[in-house]
C-alpha positions as CSV (number, residue, x, y, z in Angstrom):
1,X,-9.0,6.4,-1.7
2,X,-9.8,3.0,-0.6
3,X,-7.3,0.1,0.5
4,X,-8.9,-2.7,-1.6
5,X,-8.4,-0.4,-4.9
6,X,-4.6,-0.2,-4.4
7,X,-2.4,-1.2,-7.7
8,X,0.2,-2.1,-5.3
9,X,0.2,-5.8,-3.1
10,X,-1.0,-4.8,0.4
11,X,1.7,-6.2,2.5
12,X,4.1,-5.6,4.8
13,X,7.1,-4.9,3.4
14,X,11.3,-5.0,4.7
15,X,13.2,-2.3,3.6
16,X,14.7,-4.3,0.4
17,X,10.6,-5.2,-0.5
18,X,10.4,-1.2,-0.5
19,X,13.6,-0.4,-2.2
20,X,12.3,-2.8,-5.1
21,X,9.3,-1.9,-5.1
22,X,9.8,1.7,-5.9
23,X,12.4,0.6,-8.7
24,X,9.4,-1.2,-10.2
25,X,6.6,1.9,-9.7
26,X,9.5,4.1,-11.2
27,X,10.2,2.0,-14.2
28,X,6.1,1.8,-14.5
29,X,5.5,5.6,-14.0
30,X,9.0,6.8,-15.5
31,X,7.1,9.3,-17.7
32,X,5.6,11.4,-14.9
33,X,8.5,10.9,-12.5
34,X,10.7,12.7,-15.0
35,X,8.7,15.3,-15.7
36,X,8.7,16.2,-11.8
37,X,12.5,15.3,-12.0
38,X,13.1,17.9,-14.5
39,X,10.8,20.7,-13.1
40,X,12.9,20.4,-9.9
41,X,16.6,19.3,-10.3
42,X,17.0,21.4,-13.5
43,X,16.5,24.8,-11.5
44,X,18.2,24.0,-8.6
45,X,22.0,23.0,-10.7
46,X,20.8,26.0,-12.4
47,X,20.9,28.2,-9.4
48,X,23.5,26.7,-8.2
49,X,26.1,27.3,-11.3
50,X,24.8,31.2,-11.0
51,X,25.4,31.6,-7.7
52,X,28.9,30.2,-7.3
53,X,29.4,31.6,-10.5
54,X,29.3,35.0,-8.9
55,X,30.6,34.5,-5.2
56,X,32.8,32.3,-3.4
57,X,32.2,29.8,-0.2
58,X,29.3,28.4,-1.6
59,X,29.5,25.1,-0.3
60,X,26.8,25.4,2.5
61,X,24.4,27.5,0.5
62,X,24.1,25.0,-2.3
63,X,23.6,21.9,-0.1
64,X,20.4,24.7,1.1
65,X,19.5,24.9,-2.3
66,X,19.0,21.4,-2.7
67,X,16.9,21.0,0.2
68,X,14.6,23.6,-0.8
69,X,14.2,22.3,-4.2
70,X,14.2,18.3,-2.9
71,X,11.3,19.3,-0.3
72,X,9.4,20.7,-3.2
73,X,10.2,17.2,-5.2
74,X,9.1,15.4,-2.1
75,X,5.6,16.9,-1.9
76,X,4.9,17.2,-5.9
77,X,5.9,13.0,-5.9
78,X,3.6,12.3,-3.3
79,X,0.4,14.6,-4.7
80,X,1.1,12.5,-7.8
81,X,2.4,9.3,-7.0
82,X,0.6,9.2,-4.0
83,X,-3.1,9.1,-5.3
84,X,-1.8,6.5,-8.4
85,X,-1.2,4.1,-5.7
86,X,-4.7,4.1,-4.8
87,X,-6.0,3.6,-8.5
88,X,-6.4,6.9,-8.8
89,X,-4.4,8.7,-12.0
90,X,-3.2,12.2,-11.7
91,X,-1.4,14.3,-13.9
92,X,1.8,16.4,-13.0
93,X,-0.4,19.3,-13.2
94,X,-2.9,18.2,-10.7
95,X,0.1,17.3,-8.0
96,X,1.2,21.1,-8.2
97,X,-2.6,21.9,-7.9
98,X,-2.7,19.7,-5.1
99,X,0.6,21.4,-3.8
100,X,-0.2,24.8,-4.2
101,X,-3.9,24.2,-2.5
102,X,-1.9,23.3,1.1
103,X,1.0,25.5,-0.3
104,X,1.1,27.5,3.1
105,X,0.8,24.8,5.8
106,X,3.6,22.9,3.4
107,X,5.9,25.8,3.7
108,X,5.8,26.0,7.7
109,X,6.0,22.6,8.3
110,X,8.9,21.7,5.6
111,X,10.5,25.1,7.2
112,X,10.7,23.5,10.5
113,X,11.6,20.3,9.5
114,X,14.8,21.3,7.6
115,X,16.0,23.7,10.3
116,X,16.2,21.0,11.9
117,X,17.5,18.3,10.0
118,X,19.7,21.1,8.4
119,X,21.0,21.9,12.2
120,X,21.3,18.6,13.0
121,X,23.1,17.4,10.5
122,X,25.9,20.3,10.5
123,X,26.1,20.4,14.2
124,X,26.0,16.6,15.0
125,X,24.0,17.8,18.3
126,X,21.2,15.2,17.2
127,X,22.0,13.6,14.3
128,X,19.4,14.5,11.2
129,X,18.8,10.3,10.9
130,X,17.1,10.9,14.3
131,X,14.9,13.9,12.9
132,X,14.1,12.3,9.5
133,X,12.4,9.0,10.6
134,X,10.3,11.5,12.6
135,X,9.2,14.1,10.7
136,X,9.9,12.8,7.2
137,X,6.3,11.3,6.0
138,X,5.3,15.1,6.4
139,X,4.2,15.6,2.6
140,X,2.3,12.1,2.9
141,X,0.5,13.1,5.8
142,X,-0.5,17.3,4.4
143,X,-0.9,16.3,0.7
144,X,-2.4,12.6,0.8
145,X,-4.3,12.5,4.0
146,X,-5.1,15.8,3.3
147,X,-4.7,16.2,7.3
148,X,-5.3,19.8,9.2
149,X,-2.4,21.4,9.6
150,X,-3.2,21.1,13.4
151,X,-3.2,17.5,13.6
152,X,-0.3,16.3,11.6
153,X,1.9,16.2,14.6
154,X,-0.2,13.5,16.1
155,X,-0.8,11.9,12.7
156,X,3.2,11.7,12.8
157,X,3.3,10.4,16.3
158,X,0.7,7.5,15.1
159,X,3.2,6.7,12.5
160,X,5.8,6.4,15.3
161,X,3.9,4.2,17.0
162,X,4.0,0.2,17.2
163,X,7.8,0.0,16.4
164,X,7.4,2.4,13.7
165,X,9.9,4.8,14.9
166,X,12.9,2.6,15.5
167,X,11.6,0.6,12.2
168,X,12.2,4.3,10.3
169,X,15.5,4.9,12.1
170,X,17.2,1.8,10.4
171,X,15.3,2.9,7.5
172,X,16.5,6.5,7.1
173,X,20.0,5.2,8.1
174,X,20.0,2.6,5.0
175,X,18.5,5.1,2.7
176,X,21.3,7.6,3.5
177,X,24.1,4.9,2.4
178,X,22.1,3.5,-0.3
179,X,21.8,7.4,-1.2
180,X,25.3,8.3,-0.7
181,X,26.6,5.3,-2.6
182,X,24.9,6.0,-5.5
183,X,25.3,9.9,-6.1
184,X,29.7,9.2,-5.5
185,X,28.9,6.4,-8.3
186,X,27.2,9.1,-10.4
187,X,29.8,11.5,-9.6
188,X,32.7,9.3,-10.1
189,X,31.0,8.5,-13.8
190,X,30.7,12.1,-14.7
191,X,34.1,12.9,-14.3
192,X,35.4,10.3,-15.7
193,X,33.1,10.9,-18.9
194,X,33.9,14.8,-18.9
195,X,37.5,13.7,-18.6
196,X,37.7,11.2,-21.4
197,X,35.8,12.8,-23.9
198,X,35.9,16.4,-23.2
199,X,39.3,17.1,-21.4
200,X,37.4,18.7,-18.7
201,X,38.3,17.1,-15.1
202,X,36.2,17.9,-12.5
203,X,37.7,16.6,-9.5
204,X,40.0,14.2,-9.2
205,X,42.5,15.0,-12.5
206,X,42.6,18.3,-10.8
207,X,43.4,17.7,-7.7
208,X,46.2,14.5,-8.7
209,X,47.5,16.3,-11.1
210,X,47.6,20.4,-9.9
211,X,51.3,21.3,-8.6
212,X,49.5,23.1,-5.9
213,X,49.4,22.0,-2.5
214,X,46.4,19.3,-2.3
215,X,44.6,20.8,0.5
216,X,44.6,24.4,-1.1
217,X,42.8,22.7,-4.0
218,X,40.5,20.7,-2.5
219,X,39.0,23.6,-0.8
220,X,38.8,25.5,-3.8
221,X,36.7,22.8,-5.8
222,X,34.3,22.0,-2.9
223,X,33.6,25.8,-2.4
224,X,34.0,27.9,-5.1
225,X,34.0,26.0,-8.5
226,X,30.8,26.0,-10.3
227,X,31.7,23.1,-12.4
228,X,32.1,20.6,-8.7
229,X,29.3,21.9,-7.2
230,X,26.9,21.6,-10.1
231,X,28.2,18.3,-10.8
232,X,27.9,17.3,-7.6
233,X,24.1,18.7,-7.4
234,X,23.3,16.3,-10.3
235,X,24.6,13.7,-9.3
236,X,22.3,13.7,-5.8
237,X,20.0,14.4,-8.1
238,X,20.2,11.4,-10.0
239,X,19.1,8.4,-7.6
240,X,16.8,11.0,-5.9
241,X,13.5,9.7,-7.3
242,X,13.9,6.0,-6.4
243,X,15.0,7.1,-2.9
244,X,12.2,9.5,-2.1
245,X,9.8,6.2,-3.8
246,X,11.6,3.7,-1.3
247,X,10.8,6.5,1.7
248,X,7.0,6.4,-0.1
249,X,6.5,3.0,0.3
250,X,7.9,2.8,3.8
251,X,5.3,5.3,4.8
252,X,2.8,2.7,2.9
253,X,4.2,0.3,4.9
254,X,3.8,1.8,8.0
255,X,0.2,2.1,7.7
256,X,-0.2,-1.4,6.4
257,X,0.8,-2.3,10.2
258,X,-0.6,0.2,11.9
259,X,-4.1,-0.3,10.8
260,X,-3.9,-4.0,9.7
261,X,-4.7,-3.3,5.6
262,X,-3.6,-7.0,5.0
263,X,-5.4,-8.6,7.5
264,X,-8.3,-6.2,7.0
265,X,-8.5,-7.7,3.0
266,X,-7.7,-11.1,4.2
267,X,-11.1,-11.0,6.3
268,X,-13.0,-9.9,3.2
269,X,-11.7,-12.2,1.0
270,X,-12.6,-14.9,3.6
271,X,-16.1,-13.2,3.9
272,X,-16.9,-13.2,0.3
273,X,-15.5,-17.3,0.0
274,X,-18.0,-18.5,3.2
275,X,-20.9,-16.5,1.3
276,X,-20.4,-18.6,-2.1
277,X,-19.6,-21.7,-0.2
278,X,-23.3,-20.9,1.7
């Protein structure tokens, strides 16, 4: 893959240039970015309705379940989106080809990674922001610099470098709002609609309108109703692709000033104007 044959400008980017940027690859590529959309978020709200189907206190284990199905989303968009960037079309089936050929340094990598997000997050000892803008270009370091498995540590701390860690901070830390915003708005819409049309509240007619005491209720719904959880798997779901694109493009971005892309094409453009002028 070569810099001058990338589709997209070479640039660098703010946040808001990535965030728009991946609305416009996602519009472009919307065929291929559902089809990874389905073969990911369909199973996992389908293994989350079975399993709080059948137990309670489920809470914790579904918010698992999306992580393993969201890491496998991150690496097949990458394999597939990644390579497109760089003029080079790929098929969905070629991303899981891709995938499952670095299937087994993917799966001890992403392992560590969302221990510790997972335990930093929950625990609030170091807060999973922190862990992200570290260790979350993994899948674009494995899958589309195809590095060893024994280098992508430093390959992650050369990302880091130059400002690039504090730069992916504020950047994880955005993307998390932007994220959260959007799945409550997805939420909110959902039960609304299953409300109006169907009769079937998910949240908040129960809880406004149940004679039991509120707390009692809310419990109930965040941990054991397969309706709420599912729902609420969705609707993460939902703006998942353009956020995970957004996180693409910041890694893009990243390397744009790390290696000087734009200045690099700036020098050959000049090179190939003196030689006509001569």
């Amino acid at each position: 893959m070569k810099v001058e044959e990338c589709i997209v400008s070479v640039e660098r980017r703010t946040f808001g240039g990535c965030l728009d940027l991946a609305f416009v690859f996602g519009r472009e590529f919307a065929g291929p970015l559902f089809r990874l959309w389905l073969l990911c978020a369909i199973p996992s709200c389908a293994v989350v309705w079975l399993i709080v189907s059948r137990t309670t206190d489920m809470l914790i284990p579904s918010i698992m379940v999306f992580m393993f199905f969201s890491a496998i989303f991150n690496s097949l968009l990458v394999a597939c989106m990644g390579p497109q960037v760089f003029g080079v079309p790929i098929s969905v089936r070629a991303a899981v080809r891709a995938w499952r050929h670095r299937f087994w340094g993917w799966l001890l990598l992403t392992f560590v990674t969302r221990v510790f997000q997972f335990l930093s997050g929950f625990c609030l000892i170091f807060p999973s922001v922190f862990v992200t803008a570290f260790a979350g270009h993994v899948p674009e370091v494995l899958l589309l610099e195809q590095a060893k498995l024994n280098s992508v540590i430093t390959r992650l701390n050369w990302l880091s470098g130059g400002g690039g860690y504090s730069r992916n901070v504020g950047r994880v830390a955005a993307l998390f709002a932007y994220w959260a915003v959007m799945s409550f708005g997805m939420f909110l819409l959902m039960d609304f609609l299953l409300t109006v049309l169907f009769n079937r509240p998910i949240f908040f007619g129960i809880v406004f309108e149940d004679s039991r005491d509120g707390q009692d209720v809310f419990l109930q719904l965040t941990h054991d109703d397969p309706a709420f959880l599912t729902t609420i798997q969705l609707a993460m779901w939902l703006p998942y692709p353009i956020i995970r694109l957004t996180w693409f493009f910041c890694y893009l971005d990243q390397r744009i000033r790390n290696e000087c892309w734009d200045l690099q094409l700036q020098y050959r453009a000049e090179a190939v104007r003196l030689e006509e002028l001569a």
